[in-house]
N, C-alpha and C positions, 0 to 999 in steps of 0.2 A: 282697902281698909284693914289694919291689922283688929288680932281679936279681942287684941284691950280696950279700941277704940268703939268696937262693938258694943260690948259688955257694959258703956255707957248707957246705953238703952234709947239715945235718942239720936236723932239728925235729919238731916235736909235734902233732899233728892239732888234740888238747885236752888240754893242759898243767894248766887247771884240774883235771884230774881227781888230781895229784897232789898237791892237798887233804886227798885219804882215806887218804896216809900213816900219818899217827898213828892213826887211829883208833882199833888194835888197844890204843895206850895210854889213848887216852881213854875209850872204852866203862867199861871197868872200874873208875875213876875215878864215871862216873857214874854206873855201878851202885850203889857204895857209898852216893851220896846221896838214891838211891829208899829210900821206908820199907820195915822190912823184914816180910813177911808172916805174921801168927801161924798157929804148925807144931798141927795137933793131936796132942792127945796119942795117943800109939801106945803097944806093947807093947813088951818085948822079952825078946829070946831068950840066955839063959843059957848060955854055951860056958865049957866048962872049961879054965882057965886056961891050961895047955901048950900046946894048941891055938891058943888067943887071941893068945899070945904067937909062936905059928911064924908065923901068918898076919900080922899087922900086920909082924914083921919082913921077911919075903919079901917083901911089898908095900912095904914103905920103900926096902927096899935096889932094888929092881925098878923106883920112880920116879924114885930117885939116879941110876940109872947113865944113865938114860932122857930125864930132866927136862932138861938142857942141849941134847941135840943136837936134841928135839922142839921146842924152843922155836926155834931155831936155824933147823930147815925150816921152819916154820910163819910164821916172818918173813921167809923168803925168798922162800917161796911167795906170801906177803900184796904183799911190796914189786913181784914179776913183775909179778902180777896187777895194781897197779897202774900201774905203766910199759906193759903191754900197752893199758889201755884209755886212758891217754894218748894212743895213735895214735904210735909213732916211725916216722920215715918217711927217706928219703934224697931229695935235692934234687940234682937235675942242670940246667943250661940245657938245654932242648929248642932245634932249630935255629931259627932265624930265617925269619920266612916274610914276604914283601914284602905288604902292602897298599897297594892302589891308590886304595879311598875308589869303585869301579867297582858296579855292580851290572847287570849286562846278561842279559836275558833271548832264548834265541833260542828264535825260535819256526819252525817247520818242518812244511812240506806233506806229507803222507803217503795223500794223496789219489790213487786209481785209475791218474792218467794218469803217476803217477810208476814204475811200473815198466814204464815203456818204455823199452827198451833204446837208447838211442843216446849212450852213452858209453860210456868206455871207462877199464880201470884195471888198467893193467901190461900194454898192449896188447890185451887181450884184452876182447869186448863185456859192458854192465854197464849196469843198470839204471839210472835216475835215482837213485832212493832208495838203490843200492848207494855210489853217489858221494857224494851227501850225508853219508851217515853215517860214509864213510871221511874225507871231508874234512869236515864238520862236528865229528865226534870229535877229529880233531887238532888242527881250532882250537880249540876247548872247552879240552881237554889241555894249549894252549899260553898261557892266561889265568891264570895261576897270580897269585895277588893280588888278582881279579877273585872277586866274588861271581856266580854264575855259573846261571844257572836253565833249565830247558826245558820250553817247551810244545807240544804236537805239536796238527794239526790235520789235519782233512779236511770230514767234514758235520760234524761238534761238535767242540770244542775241549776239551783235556785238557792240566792240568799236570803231567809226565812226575814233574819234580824241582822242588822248592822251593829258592829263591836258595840257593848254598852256596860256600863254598870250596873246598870239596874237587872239584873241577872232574875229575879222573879219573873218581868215581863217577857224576859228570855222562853225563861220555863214555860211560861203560859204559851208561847206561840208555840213549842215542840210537840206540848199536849192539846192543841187544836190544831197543829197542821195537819188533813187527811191522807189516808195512803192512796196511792195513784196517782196524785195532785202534779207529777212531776215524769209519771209514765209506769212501764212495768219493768223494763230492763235493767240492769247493772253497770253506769258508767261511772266506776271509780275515779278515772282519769279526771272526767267534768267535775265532780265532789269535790277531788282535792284541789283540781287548777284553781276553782272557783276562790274555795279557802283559802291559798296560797295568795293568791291575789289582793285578795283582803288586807290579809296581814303583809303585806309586801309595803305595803299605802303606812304602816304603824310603823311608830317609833319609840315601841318599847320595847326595854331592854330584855325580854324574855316575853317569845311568841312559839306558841304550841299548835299543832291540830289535833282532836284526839277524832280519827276516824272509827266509826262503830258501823259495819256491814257484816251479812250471811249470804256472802257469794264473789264470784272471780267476778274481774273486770270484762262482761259481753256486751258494752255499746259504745257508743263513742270515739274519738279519732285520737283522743286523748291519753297517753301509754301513763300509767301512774308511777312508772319507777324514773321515769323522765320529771314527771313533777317532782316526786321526792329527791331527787339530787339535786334539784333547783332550791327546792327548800332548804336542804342542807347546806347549800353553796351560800345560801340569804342567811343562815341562823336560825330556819324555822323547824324546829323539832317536829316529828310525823308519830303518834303513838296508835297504835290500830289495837282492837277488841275485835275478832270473830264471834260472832255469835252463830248456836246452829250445834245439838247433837250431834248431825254423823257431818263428819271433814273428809276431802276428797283420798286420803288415804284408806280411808275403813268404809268409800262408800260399795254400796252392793248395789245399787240401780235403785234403790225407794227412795222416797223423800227427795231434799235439798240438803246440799253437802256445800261445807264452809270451807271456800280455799284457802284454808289458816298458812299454809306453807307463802302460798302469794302476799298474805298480809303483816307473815314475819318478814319475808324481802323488804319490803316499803321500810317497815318499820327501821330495821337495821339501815337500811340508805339513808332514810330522813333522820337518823339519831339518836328515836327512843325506843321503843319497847312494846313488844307483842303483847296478849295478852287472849286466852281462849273463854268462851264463855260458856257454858251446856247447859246452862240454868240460871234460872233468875238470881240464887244465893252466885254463880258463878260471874253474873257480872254484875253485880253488886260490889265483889270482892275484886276483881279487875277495876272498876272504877275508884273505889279505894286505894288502889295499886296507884294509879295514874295521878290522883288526887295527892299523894304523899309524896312521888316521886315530882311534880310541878310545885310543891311547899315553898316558902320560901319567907324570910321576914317583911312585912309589911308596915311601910309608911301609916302617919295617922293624918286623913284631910279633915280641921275644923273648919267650919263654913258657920254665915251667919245667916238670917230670917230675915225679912224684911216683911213690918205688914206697913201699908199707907195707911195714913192719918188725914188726909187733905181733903175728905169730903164733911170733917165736921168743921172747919173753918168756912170751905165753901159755902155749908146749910146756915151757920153764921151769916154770912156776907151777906146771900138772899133774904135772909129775916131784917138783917138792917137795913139794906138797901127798899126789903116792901115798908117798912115801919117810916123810912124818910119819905117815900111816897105819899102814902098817909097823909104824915104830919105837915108835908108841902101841900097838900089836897085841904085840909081842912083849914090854913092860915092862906090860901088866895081868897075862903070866903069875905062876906060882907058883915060887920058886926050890926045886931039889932039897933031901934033906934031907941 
């Protein structure tokens, strides 16, 4: 239904159904041309005339006064009933919501060394994984038009959320997924195959990953520069964010050190772009980075509402259909003498 036809505000779920209109004239109609069934012979019962005569008159008079207004609910009841199972409904344009033609998967380390503490968020100290998920949920949040998916990873990979639009509910499952849920190791390979996968299933014209980990690939069978040239070969751009103060160049044996060098490789074989993070302000502004560089113009989908209407016809139907009861209830009486 186009959006002019919406904009009308009314319509019929199934209009055929108001078919069964006549029915109540037709039936009867062809009743009459069924043969008719031979009655056996019966007895009967001998009433004395006075009697015979109060009784049929009570009853005549009784379906006189009766016979119009029961005819009356009984077709008004019939006509509810059928406009109810028509379906009436009211039409409003729903708002406008941008597509992008996007479908970007992010997939997200949740791996052991990610709650170490060396960030910071609203001054105050914060895990790895605290930051991610503040700032991975806002970018999510801010993809509106974008089909939007998450995979989370550590020793096995897990798809959190299945591509969606609804990018808020995105967000929510990133900031209620737990850490450990998925192991303590580092299997970049599982993260990306898993994501890759995904988006392999889409067909839209522009399909992203953006990988966010703080550390080299040590689990799984799964080589990650194997995936990313498979992406590339598919179309699927690989964009990587290290997170993590000290990187394996400047590490001295403390801490967890970000193999940013491994996750510039990926980046550059799957087609996009590195990006280092040392700070909460540092991957705010990589995710910005990444946000700007997947832009693109965006289609507009109008959609319409639909609420049913068919339960106040139904609540109709039953009032008239109880009202003929009634009314047929009180004309089988017997009138006073």
């Amino acid at each position: 239904m186009s959006l002019s036809t919406a904009l009308a505000g009314f319509d019929f779920a199934a209009p055929l159904a108001f078919l069964a209109l006549p029915a109540p004239l037709l039936l009867p109609l062809l009743a009459r041309r069924l043969p008719r069934a031979r009655r056996a012979p019966a007895g009967a019962i001998l009433t004395p005339r006075a009697l015979a005569e109060r009784f049929s008159g009570a009853a005549g008079a009784g379906a006189r006064r009766t016979v119009a207004p029961a005819k009356i609910l009984a077709a008004l009841a019939w006509a509810a009933l059928v406009v109810a199972l028509a379906g009436p409904r009211s039409l409003s344009a729903a708002p406008a919501t941008p597509v992008s033609g996007r479908d970007i998967m992010f997939t997200l380390d949740l791996s052991g060394s990610m709650a170490v503490e060396d960030f910071e968020i609203d001054g105050r100290p914060a895990s790895r994984v605290d930051a991610l998920k503040k700032v991975g949920a806002e970018l999510i949040a801010r993809r509106a038009g974008d089909r939007v998916g998450l995979v989370v990873f550590a020793e096995k990979a897990y798809a959190a959320a299945p591509l969606s639009f609804d990018v808020d509910a995105v967000a929510r499952t990133l900031r209620d997924t737990p850490l450990g849920i998925v192991g303590h190791s580092t299997a970049i390979g599982e993260g990306l195959g898993l994501a890759l996968r995904r988006l392999s299933q889409s067909s839209a014209p522009s399909r992203v990953i953006v990988l966010l980990s703080d550390g080299s690939n040590d689990a799984g069978t799964t080589d990650p520069n194997e995936v990313a040239r498979l992406a590339a070969a598919l179309g699927v751009r690989v964009y990587t964010i290290g997170m993590g103060v000290i990187d394996t160049k400047t590490f001295n044996g403390l801490g967890d050190p970000v193999d940013f060098e491994a996750l510039q490789k990926l980046a550059a074989i799957g087609g996009g772009e590195a990006f280092r993070a040392k700070d909460t302000a540092g991957l705010e502004a990589a995710s910005r980075a990444i946000e700007a560089l997947v832009v693109g113009e965006a289609g507009v989908s109008a959609g319409v509402e639909r609420r049913a209407l068919w339960p106040w016809p139904a609540a109709f139907a039953f009032l008239a259909t109880a009202a003929f009861a009634l009314t047929r209830g009180r004309g089988a009486g017997f009138a006073p003498s």
